[in-house]
C-alpha positions in Angstrom: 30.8 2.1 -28.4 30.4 0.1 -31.3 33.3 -2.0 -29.9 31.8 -2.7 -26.4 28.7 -4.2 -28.4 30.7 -6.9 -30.3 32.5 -8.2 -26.8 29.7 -10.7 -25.4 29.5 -11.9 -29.6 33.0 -12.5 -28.8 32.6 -14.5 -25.6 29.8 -16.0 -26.6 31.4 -17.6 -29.7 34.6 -18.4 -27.4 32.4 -20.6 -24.9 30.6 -22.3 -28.3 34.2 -23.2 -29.1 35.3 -24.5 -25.3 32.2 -26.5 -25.8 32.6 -28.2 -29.0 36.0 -28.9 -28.5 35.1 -30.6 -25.2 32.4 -32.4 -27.0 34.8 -34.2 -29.8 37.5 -34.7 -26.8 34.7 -36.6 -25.2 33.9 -38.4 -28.3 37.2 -39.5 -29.1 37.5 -40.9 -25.5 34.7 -43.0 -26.0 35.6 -44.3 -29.5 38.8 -44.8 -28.1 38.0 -47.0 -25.7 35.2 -48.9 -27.5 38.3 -49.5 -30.2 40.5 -50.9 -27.3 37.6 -52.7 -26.0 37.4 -54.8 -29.3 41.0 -55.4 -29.3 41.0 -56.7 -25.7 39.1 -59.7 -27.0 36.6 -60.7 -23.5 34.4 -57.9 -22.6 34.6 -57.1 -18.8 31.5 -58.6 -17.5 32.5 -61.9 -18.6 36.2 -61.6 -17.1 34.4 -60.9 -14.0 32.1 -64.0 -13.9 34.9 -66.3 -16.0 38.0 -65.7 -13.9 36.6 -66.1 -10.7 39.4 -68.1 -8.5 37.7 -70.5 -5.9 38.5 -69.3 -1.9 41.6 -71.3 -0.6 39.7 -72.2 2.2 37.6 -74.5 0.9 39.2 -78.1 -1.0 35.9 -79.1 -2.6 35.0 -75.3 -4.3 38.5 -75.5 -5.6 38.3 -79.1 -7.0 34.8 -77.4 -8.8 37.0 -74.6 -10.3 39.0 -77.0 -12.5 36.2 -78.0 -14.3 33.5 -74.8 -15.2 30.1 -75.2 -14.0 29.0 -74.4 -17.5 30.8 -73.7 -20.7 29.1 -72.1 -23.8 30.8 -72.0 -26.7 28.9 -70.6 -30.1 29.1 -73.2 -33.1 27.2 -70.5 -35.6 28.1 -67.6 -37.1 26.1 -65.7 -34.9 24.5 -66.8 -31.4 21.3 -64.9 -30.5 21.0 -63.5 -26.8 23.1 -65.9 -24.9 21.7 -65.3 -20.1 24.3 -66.5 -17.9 23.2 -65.3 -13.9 23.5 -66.4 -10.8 20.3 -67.3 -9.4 18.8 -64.0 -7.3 22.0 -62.5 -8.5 24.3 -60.8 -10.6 23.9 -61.6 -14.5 27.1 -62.3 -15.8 26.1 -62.6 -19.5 23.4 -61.3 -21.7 24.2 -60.3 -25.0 24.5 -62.2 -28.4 27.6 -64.1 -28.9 30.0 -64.9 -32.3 31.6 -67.7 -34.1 33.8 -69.6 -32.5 33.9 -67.4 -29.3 33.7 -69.4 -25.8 32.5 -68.2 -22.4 32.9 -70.6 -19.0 31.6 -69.6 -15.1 32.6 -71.1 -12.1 30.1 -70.5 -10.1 28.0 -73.0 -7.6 24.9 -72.2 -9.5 23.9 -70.6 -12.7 20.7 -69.7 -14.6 21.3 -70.1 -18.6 18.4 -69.2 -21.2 19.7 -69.8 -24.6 17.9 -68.3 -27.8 18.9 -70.4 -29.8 20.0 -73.6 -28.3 20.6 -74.8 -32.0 23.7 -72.6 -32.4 25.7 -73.3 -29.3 27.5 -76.3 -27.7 26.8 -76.0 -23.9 29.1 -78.3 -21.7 28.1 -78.9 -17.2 30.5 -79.9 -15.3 32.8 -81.2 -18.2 29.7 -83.0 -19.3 28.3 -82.8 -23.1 24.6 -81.8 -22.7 22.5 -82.1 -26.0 22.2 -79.4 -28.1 18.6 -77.9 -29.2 17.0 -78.0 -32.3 17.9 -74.7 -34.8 15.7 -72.0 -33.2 14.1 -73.3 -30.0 14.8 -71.3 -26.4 16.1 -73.3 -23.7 16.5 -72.4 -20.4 18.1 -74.5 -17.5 19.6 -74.2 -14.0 23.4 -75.6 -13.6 24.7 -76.5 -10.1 28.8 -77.1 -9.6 27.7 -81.1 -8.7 25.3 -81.8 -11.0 26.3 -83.8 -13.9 24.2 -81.5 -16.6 
């Protein structure tokens, strides 16, 4: 009798272990792929929004896809909380950006709010636009023909 007593100890210490070995498989899936993630140099949402190839079926969008609508490009060592969206759309960027790092969209329009407009050099069109003063927000709207 005293052996029957010790057999749901037994399973219950077996499931404990299925558990925790599926909880640090989990875990190294995730690390794994937030390690390959850092590797891979462009985080996904900004692949999506940066590599977007203009329709063949229009001349004029692919003449605008030469030349990004906007290109960001952080000049400090850190650049705080850096919107990119698409007006009433997708956002294709919100997240702080680092030295030397560069983003660019092709898209018609775009929404930008910088944080920090001091600490990143923000091109329209090909076009230079005047960087902010260290610490002031900016926020503007970009269109494919404007001229920034």
């Amino acid at each position: 009798m005293g052996r029957h007593s010790s057999d749901p100890m037994g399973l219950a210490r077996l499931t404990v272990a299925v558990l925790a070995a599926g909880a640090v498989v989990t875990l190294l899936v995730i690390g794994g792929r937030a390690l390959l993630g850092s590797f891979g140099g462009t985080p996904e949402s900004e692949r999506a929004g940066a590599a977007t190839p203009a329709p063949p079926s229009t001349a004029s969008r692919e003449a605008a896809a030469q030349v990004p609508t906007v290109r960001i490009e952080c000049v400090a060592a850190t650049c705080p909380t850096v919107t990119v969206r698409v007006p009433g759309g997708d956002v294709l960027q919100y997240r702080e950006m680092s030295g030397g790092e560069e983003v660019s969209y092709f898209e018609p329009e775009l929404d930008v709010v910088l944080s920090d407009a001091g600490t990143v050099r923000v091109t329209v069109n090909g076009e230079p636009r005047d960087q902010g003063e260290q610490g002031t927000r900016e926020a503007f709207t970009a269109k494919a023909d404007d001229k920034g």
